[in-house]
N, C-alpha and C positions, 0 to 999 in steps of 0.2 A: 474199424471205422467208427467215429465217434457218432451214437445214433443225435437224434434229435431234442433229447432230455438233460445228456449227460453238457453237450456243447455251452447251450445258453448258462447252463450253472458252473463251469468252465470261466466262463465270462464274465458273470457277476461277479464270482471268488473274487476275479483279477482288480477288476473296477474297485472293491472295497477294499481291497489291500493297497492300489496302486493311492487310492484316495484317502484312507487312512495315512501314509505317509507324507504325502501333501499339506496334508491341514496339519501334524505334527511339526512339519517345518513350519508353517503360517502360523504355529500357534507360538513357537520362539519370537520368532521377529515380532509378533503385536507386543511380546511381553516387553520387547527392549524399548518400542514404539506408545507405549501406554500413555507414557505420559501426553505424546502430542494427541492421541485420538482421544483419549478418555479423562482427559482435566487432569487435575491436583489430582483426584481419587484414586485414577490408574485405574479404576472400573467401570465397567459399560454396564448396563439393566441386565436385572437378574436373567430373561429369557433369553438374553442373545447370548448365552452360553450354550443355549443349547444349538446353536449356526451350526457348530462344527458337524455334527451327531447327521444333524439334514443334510449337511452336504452331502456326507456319506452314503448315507441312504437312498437322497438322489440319487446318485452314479450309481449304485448298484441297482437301483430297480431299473433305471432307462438301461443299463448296460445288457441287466437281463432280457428286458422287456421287448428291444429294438433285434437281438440278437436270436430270441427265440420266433419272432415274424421274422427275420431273414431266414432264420434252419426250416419253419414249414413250410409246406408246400401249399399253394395258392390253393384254395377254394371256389367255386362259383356255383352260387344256390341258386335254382329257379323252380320257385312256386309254384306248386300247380301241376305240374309234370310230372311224367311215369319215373323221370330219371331221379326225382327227389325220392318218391315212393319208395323205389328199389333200393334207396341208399338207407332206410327203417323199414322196421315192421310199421306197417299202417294200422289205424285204428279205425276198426270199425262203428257204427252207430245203426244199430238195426232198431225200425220204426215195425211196431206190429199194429198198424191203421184200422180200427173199428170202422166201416162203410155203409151198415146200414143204415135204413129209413129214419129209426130215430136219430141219428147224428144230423140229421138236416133240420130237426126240431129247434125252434127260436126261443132259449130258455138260459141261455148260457151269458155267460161274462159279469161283468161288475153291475150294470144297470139290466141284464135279464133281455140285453136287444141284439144277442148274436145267438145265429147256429152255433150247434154244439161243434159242427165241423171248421166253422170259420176262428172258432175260440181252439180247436187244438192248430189250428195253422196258426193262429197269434202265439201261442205256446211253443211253437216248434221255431218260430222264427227266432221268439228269447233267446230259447236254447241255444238257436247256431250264435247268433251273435257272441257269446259265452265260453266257446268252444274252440280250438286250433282246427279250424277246416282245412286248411292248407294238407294237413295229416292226418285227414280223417276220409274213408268213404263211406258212404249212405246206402241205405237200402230200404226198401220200404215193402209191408208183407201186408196188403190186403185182407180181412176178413170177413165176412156174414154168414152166410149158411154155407161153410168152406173156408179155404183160404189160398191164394194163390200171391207168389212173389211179384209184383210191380214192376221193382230198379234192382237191379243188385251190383253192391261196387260203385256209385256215382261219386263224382266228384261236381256236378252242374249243379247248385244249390235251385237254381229255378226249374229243374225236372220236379224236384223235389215239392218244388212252390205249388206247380199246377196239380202235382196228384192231393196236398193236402186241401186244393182252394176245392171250388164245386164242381168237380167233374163226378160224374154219374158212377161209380164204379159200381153200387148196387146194382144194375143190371147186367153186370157179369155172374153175376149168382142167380140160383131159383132163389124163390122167393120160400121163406122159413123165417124160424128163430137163428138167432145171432149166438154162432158156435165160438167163443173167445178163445177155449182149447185146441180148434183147429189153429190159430192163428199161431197160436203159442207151439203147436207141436210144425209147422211148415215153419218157423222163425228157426226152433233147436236145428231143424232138419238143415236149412241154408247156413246156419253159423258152424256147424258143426267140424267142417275140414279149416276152419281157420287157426292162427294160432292162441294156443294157451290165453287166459285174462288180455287180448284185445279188442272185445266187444263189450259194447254197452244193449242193452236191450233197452228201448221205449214204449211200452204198451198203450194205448190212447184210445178212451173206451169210455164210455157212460155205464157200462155196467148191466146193461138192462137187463141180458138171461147167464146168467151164468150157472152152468152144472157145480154141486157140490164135491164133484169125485173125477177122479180123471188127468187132473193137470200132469203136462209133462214134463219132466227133466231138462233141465238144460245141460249143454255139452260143458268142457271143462274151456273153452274159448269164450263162454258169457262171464267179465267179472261182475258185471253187475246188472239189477236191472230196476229201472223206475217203473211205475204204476201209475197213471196220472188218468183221473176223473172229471169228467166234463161234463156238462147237465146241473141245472136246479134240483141238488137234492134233497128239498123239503116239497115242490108245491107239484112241478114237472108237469107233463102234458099229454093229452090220450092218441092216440095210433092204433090203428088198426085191432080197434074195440079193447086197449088196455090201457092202462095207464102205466107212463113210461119216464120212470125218474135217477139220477143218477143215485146206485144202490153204494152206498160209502162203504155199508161194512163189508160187503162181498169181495169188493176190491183190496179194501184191506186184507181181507184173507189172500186172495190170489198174492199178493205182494208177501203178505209173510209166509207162506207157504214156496216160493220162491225164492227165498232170502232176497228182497229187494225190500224199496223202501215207495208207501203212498201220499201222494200229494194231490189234492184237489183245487185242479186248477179251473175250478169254475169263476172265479173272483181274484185271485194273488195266482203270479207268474212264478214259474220255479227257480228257487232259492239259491243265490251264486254255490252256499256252502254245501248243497245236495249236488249239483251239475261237479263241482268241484272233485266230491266222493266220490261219485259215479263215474267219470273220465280218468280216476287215477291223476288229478292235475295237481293234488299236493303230497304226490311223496317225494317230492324233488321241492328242496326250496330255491331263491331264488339263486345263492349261489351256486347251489349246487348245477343247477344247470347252465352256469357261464363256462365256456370250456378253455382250455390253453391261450386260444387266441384273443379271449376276452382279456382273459389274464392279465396278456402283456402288453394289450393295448393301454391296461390302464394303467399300468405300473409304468410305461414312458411315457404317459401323459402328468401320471404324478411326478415323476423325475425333472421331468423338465418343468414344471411348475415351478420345484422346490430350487431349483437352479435360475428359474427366472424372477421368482418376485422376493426372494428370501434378499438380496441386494438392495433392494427398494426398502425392505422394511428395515433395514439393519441402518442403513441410511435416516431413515427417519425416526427411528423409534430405538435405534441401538444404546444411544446415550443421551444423558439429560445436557451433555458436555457442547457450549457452542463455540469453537474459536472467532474471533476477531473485535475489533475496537466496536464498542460501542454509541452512539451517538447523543447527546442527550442533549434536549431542548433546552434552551438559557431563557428566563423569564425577562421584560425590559423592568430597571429598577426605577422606581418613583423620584421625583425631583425632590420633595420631601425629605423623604425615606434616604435618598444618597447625601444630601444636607446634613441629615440627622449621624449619618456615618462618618461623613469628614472631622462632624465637629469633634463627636465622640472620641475619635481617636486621633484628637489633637491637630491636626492638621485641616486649613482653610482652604476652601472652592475657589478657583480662577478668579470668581464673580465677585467672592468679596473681599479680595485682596485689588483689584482695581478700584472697586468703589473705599477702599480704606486710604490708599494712596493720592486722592483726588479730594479725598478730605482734609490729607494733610497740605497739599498744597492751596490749599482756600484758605484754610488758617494763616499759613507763613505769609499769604499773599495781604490779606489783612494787615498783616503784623508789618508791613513793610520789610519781611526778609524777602532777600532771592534766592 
């Protein structure tokens, strides 16, 4: 049985061969016809030579193109559902949420008038907008003194909205220092049974206490992971008798010591080209992910193009050659000027051959002739 590759190419073969023969005959009878379509010269403009080459072209790609949508088998994608899910591996986005006290400090954003909390929900929102949700789930891991998982697996973007807006989560924990290791070892722990490079990791965090030693590993299912800082960190704010500001370079360590990458998104949102790295969304380019059906959608759409307007241009544009009689304006000649033409070439005007003859007969009348 002929699979579904070999068919449509089957097809084309036949369309450019069948069509090559065609324009071979058509290309005889113009040359016997030359003269009436293409003047004295017997040639049309340099580019409509190349008519024939398009025709061919055409036919072949709609032949293919029309041929390879009849051999596949229909599709219907719907968004959003388990049944898309299951047809890819889904990609994860796991959120490891800083919840402490200081995240509720008003020190954040471009003008210094948001919570640090309210500035990583603006941050997270960038993000998704950025990102293919339709094939992605969410998860979000809780931290402060501990760490406990939230959501795991969502696909509702607004579960996701309410845990990053102001809800309380600090009073799910004693009250302590803010363990970031905890969050980070319960985030390895939850990505860990998924597959191989389909998580991205998000850490969102001010920074405040971070231990020097400790960090954990991630599983071989994190490919990447961002590090993103919230907070003023030059001037920041006192809490619970310390002062409490976002610590840049600490972060940076956690991030490189992680193999990820930090961005301080206290003032500028993160950067297409980092979300970009981070999702794996450029090792495919754009061809590369148009599939068969894309293919030959476009290929009968160009065929038939090249079949429908290549007529019209060949029409107007094929030759400088126009058949038929011309018309041309006649000027009225001066009374003058046509005077001046009779006398010239010897011969007199109606007018003054009557007025000549009425002079002779005045005279003879005189004279007493009749």
């Amino acid at each position: 049985m002929v699979d579904d590759l070999l068919y449509p190419l089957i097809v084309g073969a036949a369309e450019f061969v069948l069509a090559s023969l065609a324009e071979a005959i058509h290309a005889r009878r113009v040359r016997r016809l030359a003269g009436l379509a293409f003047g004295p010269t017997r040639r049309p403009h340099a580019w409509a030579h190349a008519a024939p080459v398009l025709r061919v072209l055409g036919a072949t790609a709609a032949g293919w193109g029309l041929s390879t949508l009849l051999w596949l088998e229909p599709q219907r994608y719907e968004i959003g559902t388990e049944a898309t899910l299951a047809a890819r591996d889904p990609e994860h986005i796991l959120i490891a949420l800083d919840v402490s006290p200081s995240m509720r400090l008003v020190d954040a954003g471009p003008k210094k008038t948001e919570s640090r909390m309210a500035r990583a929900r603006a941050l997270m929102e960038s993000f998704f907008d950025r990102v293919p949700l339709e094939v992605c789930r969410v998860s979000v891991v809780a931290f402060y003194n501990g760490a406990k998982p939230v959501v795991v697996d969502t696909q509702d973007f607004e579960v996701v909205r309410n845990i990053l807006g102001d809800l309380p989560m600090h009073y799910a924990f004693p009250a302590g220092r803010t363990k970031l290791f905890d969050g980070l070892e319960e985030a390895a722990r939850l990505a860990k049974p998924w597959n191989p490079r389909s998580t991205t990791l998000v850490v969102l965090s001010d920074g405040d206490t971070v231990p020097s030693t400790g960090i954990p590993r991630m599983p071989p299912s994190v490919r990447s992971v961002i590090v993103v800082g919230v907070g003023d960190p030059t001037v920041g704010k006192f809490i619970d008798g310390r002062h409490s500001r976002q610590d840049v370079s600490t972060l940076k360590q956690v991030a490189a010591r992680l193999g990820g990458a930090f961005h301080n998104g206290n003032e500028k949102q993160l950067g297409s080209s980092l979300i970009a790295d981070a999702m794996g969304l450029e090792e495919q380019s754009v061809f590369q992910r148009l599939s068969r059906r894309e293919y030959a959608l476009i290929a009968s759409l160009a065929g038939a193009l090249a079949y429908a307007v290549l007529p019209l241009l060949l029409a107007a544009f094929g030759t400088a050659f126009r058949p038929g009689v011309r018309r041309f304006a006649v000027a009225p000649e001066r009374s003058g000027t046509k005077a001046f033409a009779n006398s010239s070439s010897g011969r007199s005007s109606p007018d003054h051959s009557i007025t000549r003859s009425r002079e002779v007969g005045q005279r003879r009348a005189a004279a007493g002739i009749e």
